[in-house]
N, C-alpha and C positions, 0 to 999 in steps of 0.2 A: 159537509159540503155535498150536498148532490152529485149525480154521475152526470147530468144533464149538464151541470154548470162547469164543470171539469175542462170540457175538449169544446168550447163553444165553437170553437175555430176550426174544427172537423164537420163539421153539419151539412156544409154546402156539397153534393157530389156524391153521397152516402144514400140516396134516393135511387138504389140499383133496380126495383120493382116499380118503379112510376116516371118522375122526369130524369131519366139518365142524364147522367154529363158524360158527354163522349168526349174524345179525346178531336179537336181541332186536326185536321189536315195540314194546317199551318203552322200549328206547334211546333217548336226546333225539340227534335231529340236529343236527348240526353246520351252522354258518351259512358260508359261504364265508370272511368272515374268519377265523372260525373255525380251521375247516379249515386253512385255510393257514399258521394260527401254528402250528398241531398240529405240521403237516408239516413244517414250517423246523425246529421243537423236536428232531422226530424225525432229520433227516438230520445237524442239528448234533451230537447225540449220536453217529451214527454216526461222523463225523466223527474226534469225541473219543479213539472206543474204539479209530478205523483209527490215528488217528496213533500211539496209545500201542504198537499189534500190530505196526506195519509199522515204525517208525523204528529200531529194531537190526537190521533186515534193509534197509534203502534205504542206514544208514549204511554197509554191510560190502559192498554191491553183490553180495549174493546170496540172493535168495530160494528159501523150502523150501516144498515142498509133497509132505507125505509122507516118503515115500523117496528125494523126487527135490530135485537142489539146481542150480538157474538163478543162474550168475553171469551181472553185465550192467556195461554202457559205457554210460555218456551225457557229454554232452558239451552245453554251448549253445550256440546259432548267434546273431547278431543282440546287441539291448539285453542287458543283463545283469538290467535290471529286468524285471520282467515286465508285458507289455502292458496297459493299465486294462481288455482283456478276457478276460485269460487270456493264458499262452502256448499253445502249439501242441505236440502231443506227433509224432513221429515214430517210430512202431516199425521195425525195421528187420531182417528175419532173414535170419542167411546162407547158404549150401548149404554143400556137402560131401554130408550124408545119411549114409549102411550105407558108410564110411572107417572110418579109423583114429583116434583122437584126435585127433592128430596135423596129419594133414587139416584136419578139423574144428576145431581151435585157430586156422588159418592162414587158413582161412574167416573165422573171427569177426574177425580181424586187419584184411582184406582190406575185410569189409563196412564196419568203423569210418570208414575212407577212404574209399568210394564215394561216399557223398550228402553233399552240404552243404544244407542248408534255410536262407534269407534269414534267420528267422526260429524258433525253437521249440527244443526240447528233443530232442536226437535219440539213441533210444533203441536201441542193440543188444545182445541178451542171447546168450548161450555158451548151444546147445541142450543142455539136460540128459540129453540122449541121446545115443547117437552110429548110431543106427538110420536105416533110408532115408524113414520115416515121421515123425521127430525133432519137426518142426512142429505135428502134426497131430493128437498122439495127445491123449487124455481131460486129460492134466494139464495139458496149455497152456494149457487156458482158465482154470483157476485162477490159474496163473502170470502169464497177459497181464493179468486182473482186478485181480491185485495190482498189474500195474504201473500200470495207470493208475488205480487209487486214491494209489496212493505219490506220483505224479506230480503227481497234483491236491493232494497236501497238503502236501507238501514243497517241490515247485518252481513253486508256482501255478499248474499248467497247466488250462486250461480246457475240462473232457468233451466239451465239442461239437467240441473241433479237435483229435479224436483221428484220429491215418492209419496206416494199416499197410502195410508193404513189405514185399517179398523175392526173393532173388536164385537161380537155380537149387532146388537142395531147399527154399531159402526159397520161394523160386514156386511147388511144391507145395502147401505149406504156406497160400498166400495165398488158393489154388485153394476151401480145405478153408475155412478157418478168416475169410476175408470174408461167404460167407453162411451160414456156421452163427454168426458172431456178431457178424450185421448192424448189428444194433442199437448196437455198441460202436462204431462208427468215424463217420465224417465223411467217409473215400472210404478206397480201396485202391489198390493197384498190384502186379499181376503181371509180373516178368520171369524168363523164362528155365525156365519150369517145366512140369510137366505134371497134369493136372487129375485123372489118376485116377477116381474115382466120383463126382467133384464133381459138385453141381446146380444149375443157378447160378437156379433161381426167385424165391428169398428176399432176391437183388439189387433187387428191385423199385426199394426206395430210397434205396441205396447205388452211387454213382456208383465203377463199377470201370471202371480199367483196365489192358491186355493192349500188354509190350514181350514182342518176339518176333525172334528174327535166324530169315529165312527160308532158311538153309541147314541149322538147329539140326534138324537129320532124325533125330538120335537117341534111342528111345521114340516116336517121332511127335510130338514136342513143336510142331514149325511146324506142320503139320497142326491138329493139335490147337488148336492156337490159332487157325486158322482158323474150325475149327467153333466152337467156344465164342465167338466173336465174330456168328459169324451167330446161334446161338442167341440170344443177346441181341439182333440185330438182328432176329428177328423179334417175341419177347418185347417193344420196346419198341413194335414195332409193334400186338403185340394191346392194349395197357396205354395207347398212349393217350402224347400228349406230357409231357414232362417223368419219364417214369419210364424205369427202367433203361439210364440214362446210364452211358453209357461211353466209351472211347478206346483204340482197338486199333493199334499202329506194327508193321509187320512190316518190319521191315528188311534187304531180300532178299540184300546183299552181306555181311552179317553171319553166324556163326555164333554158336555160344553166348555168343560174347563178344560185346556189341554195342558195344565201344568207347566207351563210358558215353554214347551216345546216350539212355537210358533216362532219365536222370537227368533231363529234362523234365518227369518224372512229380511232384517234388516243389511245382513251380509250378503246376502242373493240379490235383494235389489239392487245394494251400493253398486255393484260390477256395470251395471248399468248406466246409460246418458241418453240422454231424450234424443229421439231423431224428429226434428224439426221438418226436414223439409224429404218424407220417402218418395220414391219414384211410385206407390202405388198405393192407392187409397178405398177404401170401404167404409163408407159410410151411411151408417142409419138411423134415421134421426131418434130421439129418444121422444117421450110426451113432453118434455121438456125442450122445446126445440131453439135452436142455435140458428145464425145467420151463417157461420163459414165452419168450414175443418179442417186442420190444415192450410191448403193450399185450395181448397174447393171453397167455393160459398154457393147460397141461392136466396135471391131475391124474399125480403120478408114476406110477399103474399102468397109465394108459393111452397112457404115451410109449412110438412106435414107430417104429424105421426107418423113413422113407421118406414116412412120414404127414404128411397135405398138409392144412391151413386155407387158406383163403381169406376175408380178412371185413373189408368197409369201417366207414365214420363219415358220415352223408350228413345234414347239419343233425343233427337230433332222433334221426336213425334209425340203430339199430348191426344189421349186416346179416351173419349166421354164412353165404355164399355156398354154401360148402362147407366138411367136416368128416368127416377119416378117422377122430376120435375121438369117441366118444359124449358127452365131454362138455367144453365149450370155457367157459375161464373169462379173464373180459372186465376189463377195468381201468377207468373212466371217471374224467377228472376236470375239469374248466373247461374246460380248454385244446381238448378233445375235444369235448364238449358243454356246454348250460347245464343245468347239475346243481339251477338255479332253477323248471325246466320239463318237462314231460312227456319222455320216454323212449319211444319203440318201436324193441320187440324183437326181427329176422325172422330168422327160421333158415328157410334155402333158400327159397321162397316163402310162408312163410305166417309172420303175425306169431304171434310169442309171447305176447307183454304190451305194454300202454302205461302208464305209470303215470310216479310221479315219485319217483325214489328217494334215499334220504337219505344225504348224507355223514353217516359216522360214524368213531368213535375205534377201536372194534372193528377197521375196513376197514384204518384208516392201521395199526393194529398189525399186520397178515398180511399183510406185502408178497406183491405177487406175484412179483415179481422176490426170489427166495429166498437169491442170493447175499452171502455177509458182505463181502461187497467192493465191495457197490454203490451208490454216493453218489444214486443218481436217487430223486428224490421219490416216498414211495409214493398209491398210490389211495386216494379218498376213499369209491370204490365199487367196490364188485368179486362180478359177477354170476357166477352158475354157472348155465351154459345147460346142459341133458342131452336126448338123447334119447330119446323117451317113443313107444313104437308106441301104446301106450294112449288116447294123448290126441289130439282134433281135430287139435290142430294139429302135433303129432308130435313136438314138446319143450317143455319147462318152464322158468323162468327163477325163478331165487330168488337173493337177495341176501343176504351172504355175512357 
């Protein structure tokens, strides 16, 4: 089944870059409880539609996306029931890269046996490719989306105790695909990889970490892992405690094999739960670009390589810091603010609006998170900030 055919009933509202649907003046507000049955209503259905789409592909252990077809491995670790809070998902990818099939067969073989987790569902899928890139390209994220919808529905695993791994060309791939899709995991682990044009800013609040055998000199991979670890190390230093947590092991008698010393990685991650909804966000976009993160989105025609937000949640006040796009659209819901109380709105220095704006049914039907594969609750408000040379204070804020 297609993704298109999936959420037909999503389509109308979702046109954030052209004919908005703005939210009626006349619209009755929604009250908090409200809201929240709406939304339970809303992700239950999703729910419905995922199991019915995904269950002849979770049975047959291969998902399609397109032209392209991901078989996969899992396995459970631990209880056979699943924990009263979920289980634990484990993604796990394995190298090889621009090989032979062949190779690559023996890879995914190899990766099955490497990790055991105490605990959780441990997931390794055959890269649908057999390219040096395999990880990292556009269709993975559909692919990894699916899995951890499938996972959540099939084997109880629980979205917040989502991790992702990879070994060699998987270690590219983790380089790439930790913070362009931050907001999916609960922590990461890189081993053995090289980071390529990776930009690790959008780690902000995703605890990664970096195994490295410091003899692994080919591409500059130990090197490289060096630097990408002080990057972070100065990053958590401008950001402040508690952010861009990491864990970097260079293990200098090592080469590319590091004699599964790495494999520590899966107890350092576990301690770990996704923060779904942080008071502050950095994002930038990968070449691979996305409509929303987290809590931020922007309009499909103005997603661009490379283009950086920056925008906290400080009590009452949602704060656009910086923005390479002219126009940033915001998600609020309880959890973020009191949606019972005034609102101000500051793009760069100067406020936008204060006011108190209304959960509505409109809001909850145009997710911003635009994905058919994503079980997270959607907003009950969702502002479109734009920038305005015209006006005092140099953008507008209208509710959505």
């Amino acid at each position: 089944m297609q993704t298109r055919h999936i959420f037909a009933f999503m389509a109308a509202g979702l046109m954030f870059g052209g004919a908005v649907s703005t939210a009626s003046a006349a619209e009755k507000a929604l009250t908090r409880a409200a809201s929240d049955a709406r939304s339970k209503t809303i992700v239950e259905e999703r729910r419905a539609k995922l199991r019915q789409a995904l269950a002849d592909e979770w049975k047959n252990h291969e998902f399609t996306n397109g032209e392209y077809r991901m078989k996969f491995w899992d396995t459970i670790y631990g209880p056979k029931e699943a924990p009263a809070d979920g289980r634990s998902l484990y993604i796990s990818l394995h190298g090889g890269g621009g090989a032979p099939p062949e190779v690559n067969d023996q890879q995914w073989e190899n990766q099955k046996r490497l990790y055991s987790p105490a605990e959780g569902l441990y997931f390794v899928p055959r890269s649908p490719t057999d390219s040096w890139n395999m990880w990292h390209q556009e269709y993975m994220d559909d692919f990894l989306r699916k899995a951890i919808a499938a996972a959540v529905l099939f084997e109880g695993v629980n979205p917040d105790k989502v991790y992702i791994l990879g070994y060699s060309a998987g270690g590219d791939g983790l380089y790439q695909l930790a913070p362009r899709l931050a907001d999916h995991w609960a922590a990461a682990s890189m081993m053995a990889g090289h980071p390529g044009d990776a930009r690790p800013e959008s780690l902000r609040n995703l605890p990664f970490a970096i195994y490295m055998g410091g003899q692994d000199a080919a591409y500059d991979r130990n090197s490289l892992a060096r630097q990408y670890s002080t990057t972070l190390d100065r990053l958590a230093i401008a950001e402040g405690e508690g952010t861009y947590i990491h864990d970097t092991h260079i293990y200098e008698d090592c080469g590319h094999w590091m004699l599964r010393r790495d494999t520590i990685a899966i107890p350092w991650m576990a301690q770990f739960t996704r923060n779904v909804y942080p008071k502050r966000v950095i994002w930038v976009q990968d070449d691979v670009l996305r409509d929303n993160f987290y809590w931020l989105g922007v309009p499909e025609i103005h997603r661009r390589a490379g283009a950086r937000i920056v925008a906290e949640i400080d009590g009452q006040t949602v704060r656009i810091e910086e923005s390479d796009s002219p126009v940033v659209l915001v998600g609020l819901n309880d959890g973020l603010v009191d949606l019972d109380k005034p609102v101000t709105v500051v793009f760069g220095d100067k406020t936008v609006a204060t006011k108190r704006f209304r959960r509505t049914a409109s809001a909850l039907a145009q997710p911003l998170n635009k994905s058919a594969y994503s079980l997270d609750a959607p907003y009950p408000v969702l502002l479109k900030i734009e920038k305005d040379a015209n006006t005092k204070a140099g953008a507008t804020v209208s509710q959505l």
